[in-house]
N, CA, C and O atoms as CSV, one atom per row, in Angstrom:
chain,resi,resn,atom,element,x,y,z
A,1,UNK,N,N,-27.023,-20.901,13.520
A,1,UNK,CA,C,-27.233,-22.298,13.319
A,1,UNK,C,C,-25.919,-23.032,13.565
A,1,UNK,O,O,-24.852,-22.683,13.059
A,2,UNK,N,N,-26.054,-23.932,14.267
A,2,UNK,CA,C,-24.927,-25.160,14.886
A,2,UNK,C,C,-24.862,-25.985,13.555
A,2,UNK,O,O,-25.893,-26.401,13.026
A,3,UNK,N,N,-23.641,-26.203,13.043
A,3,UNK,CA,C,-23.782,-28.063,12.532
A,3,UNK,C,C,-22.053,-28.436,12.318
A,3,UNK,O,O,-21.315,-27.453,12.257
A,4,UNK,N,N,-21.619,-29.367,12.240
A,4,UNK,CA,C,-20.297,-30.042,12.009
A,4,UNK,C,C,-19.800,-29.910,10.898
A,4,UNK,O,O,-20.256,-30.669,10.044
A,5,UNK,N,N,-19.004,-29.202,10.581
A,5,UNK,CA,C,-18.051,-29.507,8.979
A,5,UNK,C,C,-16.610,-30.383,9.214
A,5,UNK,O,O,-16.135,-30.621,10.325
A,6,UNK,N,N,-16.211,-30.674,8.328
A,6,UNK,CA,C,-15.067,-31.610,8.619
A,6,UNK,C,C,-13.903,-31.089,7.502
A,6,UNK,O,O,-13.916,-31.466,6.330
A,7,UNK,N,N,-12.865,-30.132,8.077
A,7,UNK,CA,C,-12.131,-29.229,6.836
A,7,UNK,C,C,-10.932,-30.064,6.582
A,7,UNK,O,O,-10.232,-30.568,7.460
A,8,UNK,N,N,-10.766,-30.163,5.344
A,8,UNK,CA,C,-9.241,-30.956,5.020
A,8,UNK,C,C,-8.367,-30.224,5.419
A,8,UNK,O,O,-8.621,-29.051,5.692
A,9,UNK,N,N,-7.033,-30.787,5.555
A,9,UNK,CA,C,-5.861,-30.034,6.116
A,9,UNK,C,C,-5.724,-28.425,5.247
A,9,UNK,O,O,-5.427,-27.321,5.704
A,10,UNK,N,N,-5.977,-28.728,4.228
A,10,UNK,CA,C,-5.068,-27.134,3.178
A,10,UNK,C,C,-6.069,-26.183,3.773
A,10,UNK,O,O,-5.790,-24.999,3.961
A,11,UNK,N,N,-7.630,-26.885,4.167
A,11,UNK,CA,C,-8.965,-25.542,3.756
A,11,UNK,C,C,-8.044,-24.864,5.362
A,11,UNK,O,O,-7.534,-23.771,5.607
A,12,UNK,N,N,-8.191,-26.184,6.191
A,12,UNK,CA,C,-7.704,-25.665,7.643
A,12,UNK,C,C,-6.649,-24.852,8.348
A,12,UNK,O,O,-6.497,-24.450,9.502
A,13,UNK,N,N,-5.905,-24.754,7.095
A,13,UNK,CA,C,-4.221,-24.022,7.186
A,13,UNK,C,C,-4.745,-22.750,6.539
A,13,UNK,O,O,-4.128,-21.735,6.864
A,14,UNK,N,N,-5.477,-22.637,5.925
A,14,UNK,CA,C,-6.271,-21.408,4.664
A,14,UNK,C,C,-6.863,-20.530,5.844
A,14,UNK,O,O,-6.518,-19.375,6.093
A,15,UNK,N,N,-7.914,-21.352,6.604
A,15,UNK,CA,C,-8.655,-20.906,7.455
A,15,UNK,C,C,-7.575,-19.973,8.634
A,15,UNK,O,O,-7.624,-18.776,8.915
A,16,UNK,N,N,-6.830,-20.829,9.045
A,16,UNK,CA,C,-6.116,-20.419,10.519
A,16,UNK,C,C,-4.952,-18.936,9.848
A,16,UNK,O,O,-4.580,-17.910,10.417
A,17,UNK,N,N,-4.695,-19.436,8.522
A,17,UNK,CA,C,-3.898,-17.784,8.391
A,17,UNK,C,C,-4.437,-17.102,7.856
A,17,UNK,O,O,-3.709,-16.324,7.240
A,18,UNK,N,N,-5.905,-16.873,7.682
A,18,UNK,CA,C,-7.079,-15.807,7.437
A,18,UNK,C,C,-7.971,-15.546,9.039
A,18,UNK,O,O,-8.897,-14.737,9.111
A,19,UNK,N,N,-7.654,-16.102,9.845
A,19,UNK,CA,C,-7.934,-16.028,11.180
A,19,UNK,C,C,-6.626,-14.721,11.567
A,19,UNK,O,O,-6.925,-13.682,12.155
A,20,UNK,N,N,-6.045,-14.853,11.378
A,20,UNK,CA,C,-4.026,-14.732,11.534
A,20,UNK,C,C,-3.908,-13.093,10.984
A,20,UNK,O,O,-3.404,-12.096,11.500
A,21,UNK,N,N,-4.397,-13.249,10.099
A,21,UNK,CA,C,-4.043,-11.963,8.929
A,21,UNK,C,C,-5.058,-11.153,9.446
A,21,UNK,O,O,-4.652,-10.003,9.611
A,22,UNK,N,N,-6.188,-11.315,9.753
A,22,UNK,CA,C,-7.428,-10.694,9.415
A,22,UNK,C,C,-7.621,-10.326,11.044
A,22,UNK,O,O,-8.309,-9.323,11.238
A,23,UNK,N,N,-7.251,-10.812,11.902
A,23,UNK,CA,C,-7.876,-11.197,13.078
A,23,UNK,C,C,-9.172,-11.328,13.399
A,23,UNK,O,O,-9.824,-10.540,14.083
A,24,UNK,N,N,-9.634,-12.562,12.786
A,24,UNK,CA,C,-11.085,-12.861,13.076
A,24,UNK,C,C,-11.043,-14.109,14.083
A,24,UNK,O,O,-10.047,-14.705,14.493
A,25,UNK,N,N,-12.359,-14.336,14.363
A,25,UNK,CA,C,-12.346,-15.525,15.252
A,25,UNK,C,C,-12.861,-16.821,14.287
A,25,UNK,O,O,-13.272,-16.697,13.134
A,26,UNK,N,N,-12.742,-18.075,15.024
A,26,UNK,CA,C,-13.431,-18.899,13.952
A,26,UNK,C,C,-14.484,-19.062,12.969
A,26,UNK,O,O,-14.466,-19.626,11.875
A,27,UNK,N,N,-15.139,-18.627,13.408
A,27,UNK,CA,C,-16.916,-18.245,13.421
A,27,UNK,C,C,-16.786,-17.496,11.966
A,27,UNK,O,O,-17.126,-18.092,10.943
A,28,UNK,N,N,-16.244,-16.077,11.931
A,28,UNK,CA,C,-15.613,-15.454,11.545
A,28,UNK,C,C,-14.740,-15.399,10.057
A,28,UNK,O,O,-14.788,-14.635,9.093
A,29,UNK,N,N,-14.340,-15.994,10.218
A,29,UNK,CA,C,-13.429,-16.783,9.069
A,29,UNK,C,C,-14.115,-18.063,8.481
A,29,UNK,O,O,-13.507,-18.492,7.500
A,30,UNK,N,N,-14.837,-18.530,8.707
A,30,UNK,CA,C,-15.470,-19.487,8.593
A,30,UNK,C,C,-17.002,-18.465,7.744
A,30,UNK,O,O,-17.257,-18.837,6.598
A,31,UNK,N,N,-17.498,-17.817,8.060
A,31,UNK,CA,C,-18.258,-17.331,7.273
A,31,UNK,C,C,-18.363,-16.915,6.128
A,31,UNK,O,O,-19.066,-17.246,5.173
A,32,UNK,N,N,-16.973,-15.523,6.428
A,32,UNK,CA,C,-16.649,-15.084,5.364
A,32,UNK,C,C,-16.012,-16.189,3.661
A,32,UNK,O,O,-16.217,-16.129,2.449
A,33,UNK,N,N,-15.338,-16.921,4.455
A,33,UNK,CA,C,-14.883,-17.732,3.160
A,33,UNK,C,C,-16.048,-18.747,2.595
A,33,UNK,O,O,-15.991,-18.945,1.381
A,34,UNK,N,N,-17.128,-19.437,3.338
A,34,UNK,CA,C,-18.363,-19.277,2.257
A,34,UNK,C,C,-19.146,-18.506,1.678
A,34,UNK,O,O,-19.873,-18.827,0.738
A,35,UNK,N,N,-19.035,-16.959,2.401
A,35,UNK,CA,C,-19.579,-16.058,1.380
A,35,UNK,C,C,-19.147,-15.704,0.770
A,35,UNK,O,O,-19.807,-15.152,-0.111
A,36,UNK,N,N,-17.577,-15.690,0.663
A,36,UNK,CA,C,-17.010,-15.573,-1.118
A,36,UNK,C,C,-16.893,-16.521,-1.399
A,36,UNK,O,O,-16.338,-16.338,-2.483
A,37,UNK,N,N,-16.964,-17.414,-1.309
A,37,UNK,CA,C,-16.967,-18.854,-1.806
A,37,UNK,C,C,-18.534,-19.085,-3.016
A,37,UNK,O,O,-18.478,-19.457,-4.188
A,38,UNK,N,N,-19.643,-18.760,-2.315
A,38,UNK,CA,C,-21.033,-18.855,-2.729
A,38,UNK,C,C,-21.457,-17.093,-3.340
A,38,UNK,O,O,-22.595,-16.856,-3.744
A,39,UNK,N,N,-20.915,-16.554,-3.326
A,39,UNK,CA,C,-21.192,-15.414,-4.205
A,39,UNK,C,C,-19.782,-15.084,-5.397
A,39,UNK,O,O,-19.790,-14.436,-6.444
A,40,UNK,N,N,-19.035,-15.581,-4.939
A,40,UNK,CA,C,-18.066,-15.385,-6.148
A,40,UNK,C,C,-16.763,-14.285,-5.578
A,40,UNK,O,O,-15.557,-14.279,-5.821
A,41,UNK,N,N,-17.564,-13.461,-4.784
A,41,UNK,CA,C,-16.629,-12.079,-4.173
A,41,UNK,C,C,-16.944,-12.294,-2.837
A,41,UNK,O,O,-17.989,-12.604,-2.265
A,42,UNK,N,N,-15.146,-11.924,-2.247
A,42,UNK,CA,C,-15.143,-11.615,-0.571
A,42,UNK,C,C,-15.348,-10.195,-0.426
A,42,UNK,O,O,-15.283,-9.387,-1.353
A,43,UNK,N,N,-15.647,-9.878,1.004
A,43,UNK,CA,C,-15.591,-9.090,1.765
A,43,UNK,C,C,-14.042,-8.242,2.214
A,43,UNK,O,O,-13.288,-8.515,3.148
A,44,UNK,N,N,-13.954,-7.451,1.468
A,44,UNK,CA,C,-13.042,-6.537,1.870
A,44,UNK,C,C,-12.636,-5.150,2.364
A,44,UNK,O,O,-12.965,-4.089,1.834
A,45,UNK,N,N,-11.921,-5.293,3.388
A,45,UNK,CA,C,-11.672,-3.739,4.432
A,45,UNK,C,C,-11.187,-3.328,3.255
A,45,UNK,O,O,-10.851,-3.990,2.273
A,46,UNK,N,N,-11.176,-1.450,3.563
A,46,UNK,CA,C,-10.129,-0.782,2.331
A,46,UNK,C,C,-8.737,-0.873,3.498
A,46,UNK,O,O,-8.842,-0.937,4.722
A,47,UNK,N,N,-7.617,-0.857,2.792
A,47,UNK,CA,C,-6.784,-0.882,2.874
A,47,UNK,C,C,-5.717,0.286,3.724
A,47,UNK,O,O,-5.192,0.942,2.824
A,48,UNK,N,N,-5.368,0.627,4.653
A,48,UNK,CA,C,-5.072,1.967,5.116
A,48,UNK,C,C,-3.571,1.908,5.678
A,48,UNK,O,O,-3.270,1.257,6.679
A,49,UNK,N,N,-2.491,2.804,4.778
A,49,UNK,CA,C,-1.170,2.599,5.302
A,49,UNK,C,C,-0.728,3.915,6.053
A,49,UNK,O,O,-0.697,5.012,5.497
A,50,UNK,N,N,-0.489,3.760,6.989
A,50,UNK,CA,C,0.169,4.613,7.997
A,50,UNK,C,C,1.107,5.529,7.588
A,50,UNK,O,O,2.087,5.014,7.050
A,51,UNK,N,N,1.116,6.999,7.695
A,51,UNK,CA,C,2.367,7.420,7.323
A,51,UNK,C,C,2.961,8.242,8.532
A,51,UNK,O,O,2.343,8.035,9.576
A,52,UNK,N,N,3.957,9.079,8.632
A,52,UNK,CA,C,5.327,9.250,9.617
A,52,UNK,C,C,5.290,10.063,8.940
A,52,UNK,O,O,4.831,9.915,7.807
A,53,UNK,N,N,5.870,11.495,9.483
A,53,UNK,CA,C,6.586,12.042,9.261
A,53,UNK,C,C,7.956,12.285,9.638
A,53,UNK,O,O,8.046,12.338,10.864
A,54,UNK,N,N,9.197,12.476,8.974
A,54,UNK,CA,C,10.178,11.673,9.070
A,54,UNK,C,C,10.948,12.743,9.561
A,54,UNK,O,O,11.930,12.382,10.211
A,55,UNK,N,N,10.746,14.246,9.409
A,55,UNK,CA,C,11.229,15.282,10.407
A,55,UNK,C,C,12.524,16.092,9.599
A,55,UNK,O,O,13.287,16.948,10.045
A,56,UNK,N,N,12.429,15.236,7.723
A,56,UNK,CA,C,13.393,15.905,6.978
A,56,UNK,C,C,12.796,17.292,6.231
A,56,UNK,O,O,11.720,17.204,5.640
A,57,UNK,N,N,13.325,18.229,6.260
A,57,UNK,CA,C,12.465,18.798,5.299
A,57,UNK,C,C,13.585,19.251,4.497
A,57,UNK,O,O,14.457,19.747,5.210
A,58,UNK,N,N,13.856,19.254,3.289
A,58,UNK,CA,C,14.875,18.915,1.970
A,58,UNK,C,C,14.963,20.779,1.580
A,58,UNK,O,O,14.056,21.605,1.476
A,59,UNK,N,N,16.409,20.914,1.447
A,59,UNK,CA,C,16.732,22.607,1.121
A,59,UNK,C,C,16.682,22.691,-0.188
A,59,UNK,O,O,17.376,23.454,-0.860
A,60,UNK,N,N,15.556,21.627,-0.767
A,60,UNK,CA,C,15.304,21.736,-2.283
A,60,UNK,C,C,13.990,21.507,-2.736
A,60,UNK,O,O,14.154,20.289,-2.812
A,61,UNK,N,N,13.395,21.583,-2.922
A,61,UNK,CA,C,11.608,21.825,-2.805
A,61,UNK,C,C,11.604,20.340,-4.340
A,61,UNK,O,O,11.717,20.741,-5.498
A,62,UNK,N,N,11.494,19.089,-4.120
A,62,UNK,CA,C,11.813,17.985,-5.544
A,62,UNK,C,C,10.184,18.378,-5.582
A,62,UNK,O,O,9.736,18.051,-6.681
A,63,UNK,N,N,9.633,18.700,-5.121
A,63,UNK,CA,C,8.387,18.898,-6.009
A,63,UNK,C,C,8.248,19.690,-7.805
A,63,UNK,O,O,7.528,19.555,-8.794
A,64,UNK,N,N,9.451,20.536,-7.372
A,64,UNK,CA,C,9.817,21.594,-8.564
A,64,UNK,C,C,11.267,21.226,-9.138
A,64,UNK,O,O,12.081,22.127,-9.340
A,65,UNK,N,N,11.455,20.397,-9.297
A,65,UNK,CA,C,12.500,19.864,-9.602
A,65,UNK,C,C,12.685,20.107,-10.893
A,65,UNK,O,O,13.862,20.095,-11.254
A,66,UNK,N,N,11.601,20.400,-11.975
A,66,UNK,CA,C,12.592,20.656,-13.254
A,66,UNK,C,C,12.569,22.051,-13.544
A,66,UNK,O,O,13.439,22.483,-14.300
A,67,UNK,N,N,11.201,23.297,-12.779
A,67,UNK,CA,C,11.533,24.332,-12.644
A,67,UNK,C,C,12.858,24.885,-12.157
A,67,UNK,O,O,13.335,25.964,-12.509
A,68,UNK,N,N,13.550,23.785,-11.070
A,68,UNK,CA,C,14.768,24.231,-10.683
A,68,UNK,C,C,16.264,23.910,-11.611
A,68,UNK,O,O,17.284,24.590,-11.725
A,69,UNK,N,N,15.760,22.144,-12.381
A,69,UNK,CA,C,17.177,22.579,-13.583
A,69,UNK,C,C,16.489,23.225,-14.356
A,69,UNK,O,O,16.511,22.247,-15.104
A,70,UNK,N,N,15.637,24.241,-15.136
A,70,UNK,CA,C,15.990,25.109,-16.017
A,70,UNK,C,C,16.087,26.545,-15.523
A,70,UNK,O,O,16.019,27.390,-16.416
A,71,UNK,N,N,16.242,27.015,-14.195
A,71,UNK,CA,C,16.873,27.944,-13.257
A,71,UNK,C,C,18.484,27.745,-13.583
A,71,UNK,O,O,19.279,28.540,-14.084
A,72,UNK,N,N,18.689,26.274,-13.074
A,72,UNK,CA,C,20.337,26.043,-13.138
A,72,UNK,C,C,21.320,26.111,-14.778
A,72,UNK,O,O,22.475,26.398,-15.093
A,73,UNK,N,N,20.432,25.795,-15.284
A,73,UNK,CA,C,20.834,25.741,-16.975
A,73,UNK,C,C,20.873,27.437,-17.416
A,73,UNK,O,O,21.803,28.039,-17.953
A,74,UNK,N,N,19.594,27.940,-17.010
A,74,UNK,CA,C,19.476,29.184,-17.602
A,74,UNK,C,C,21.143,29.828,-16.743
A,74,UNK,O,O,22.084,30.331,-17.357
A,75,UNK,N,N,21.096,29.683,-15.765
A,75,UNK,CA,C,22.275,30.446,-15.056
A,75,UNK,C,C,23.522,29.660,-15.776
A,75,UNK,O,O,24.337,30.495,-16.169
A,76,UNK,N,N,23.831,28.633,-16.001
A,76,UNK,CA,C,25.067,28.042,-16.985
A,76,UNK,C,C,25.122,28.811,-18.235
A,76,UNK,O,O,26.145,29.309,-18.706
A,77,UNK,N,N,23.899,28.869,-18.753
A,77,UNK,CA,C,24.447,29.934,-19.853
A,77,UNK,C,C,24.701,31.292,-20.115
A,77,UNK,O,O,25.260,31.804,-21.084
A,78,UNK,N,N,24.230,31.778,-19.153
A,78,UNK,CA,C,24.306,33.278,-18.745
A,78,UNK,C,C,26.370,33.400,-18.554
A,78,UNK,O,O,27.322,33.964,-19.092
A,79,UNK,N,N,26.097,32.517,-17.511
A,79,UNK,CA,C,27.761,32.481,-16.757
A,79,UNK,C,C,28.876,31.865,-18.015
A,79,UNK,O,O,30.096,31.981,-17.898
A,80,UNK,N,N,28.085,31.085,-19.421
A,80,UNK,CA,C,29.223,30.713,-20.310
A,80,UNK,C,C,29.185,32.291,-21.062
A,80,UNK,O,O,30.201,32.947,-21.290
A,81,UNK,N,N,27.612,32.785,-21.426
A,81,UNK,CA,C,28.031,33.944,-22.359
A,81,UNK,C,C,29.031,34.974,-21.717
A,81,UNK,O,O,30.024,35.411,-22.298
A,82,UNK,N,N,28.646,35.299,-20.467
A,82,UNK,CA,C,29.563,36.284,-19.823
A,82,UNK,C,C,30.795,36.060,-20.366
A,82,UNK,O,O,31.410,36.867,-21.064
A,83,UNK,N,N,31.302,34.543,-19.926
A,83,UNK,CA,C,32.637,34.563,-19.995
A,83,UNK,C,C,33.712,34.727,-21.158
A,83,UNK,O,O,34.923,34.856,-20.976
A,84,UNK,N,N,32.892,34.693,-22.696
A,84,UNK,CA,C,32.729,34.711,-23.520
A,84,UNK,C,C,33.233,36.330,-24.070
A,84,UNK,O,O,33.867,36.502,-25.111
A,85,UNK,N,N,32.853,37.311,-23.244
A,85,UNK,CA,C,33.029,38.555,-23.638
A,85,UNK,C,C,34.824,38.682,-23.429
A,85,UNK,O,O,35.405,39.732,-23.702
């Protein structure tokens, strides 16, 4: 269905960087924001962030990071009792 709306400046700046963000076309953007507008809730993509692998791989496994200080502690005290004798 065709008909004329007449958008105030803010709806029109609202509109063009939800055109912008979203990459929709007019039509588009123009829909969606009366259907959350008239139901209360928009329409939303899930969200999906890209990851890299960055090509480090760490000579310390931080996954186990506190298994490894009480490795290092246990060996501090070993090496104080020794010294001890």
């Amino acid at each position: 269905m065709r008909t004329t709306v007449t958008l105030d400046p803010d709806v029109a700046r609202l509109r063009e960087r939800l055109m912008r963000e979203r990459g929709l076309t007019f039509r588009h953007a123009v829909n969606h924001a009366i259907r959350a507008g008239l139901t209360g809730q928009a329409e939303t993509a899930p969200v999906q962030t890209p990851t890299f692998r960055m090509g480090f791989e760490p000579a310390i496994p931080w996954d186990k990071a506190l298994r490894l200080a009480a490795e290092l502690e246990d060996g501090e005290l070993v090496r104080r009792l020794a010294a001890r004798k």
